[in-house]
C-alpha positions in Angstrom: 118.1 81.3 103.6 116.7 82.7 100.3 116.5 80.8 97.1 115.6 83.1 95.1 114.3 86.7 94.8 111.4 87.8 93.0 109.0 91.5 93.4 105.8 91.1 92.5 104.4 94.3 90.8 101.0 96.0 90.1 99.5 94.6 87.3 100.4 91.2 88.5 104.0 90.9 87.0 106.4 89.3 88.9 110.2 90.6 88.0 112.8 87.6 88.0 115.8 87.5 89.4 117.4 87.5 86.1 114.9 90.4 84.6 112.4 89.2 83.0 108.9 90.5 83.6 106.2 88.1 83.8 102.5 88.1 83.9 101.0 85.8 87.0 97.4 86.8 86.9 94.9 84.0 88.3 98.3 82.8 90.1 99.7 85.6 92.1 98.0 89.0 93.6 99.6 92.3 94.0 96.6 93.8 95.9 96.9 90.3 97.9 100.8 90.5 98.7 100.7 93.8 99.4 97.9 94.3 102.0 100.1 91.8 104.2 102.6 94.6 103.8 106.1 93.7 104.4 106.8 90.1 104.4 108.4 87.0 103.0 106.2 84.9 101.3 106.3 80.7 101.7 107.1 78.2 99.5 105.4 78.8 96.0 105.6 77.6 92.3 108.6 78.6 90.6 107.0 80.8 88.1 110.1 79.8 85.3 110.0 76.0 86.5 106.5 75.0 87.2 107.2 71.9 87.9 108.8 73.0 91.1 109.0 75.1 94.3 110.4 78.1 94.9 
């Protein structure tokens, strides 16, 4: 089951769910995430909620 949906972009912006764009550097990789290619990353900080997982 998903959660949620989020695509990590170059730059290291990650595009919500509900559109907004934001800017994960020092937290999240796009050179990282996307050398493993296709995949579905594990449980992570929710990004809007931080005091959570996602």
């Amino acid at each position: 089951m998903i959660s949620h949906l989020e695509l990590i972009l170059p730059g290291d912006k990650l595009l919500t769910a509900g559109g907004e764009l934001l800017d994960v550097s020092g937290q999240l990789s796009f050179t990282e995430n996307a050398a493993q290619e296709s995949h579905i990353s594990r449980l992570c900080t929710d990004f809007q909620d931080p005091g959570t997982l996602g």
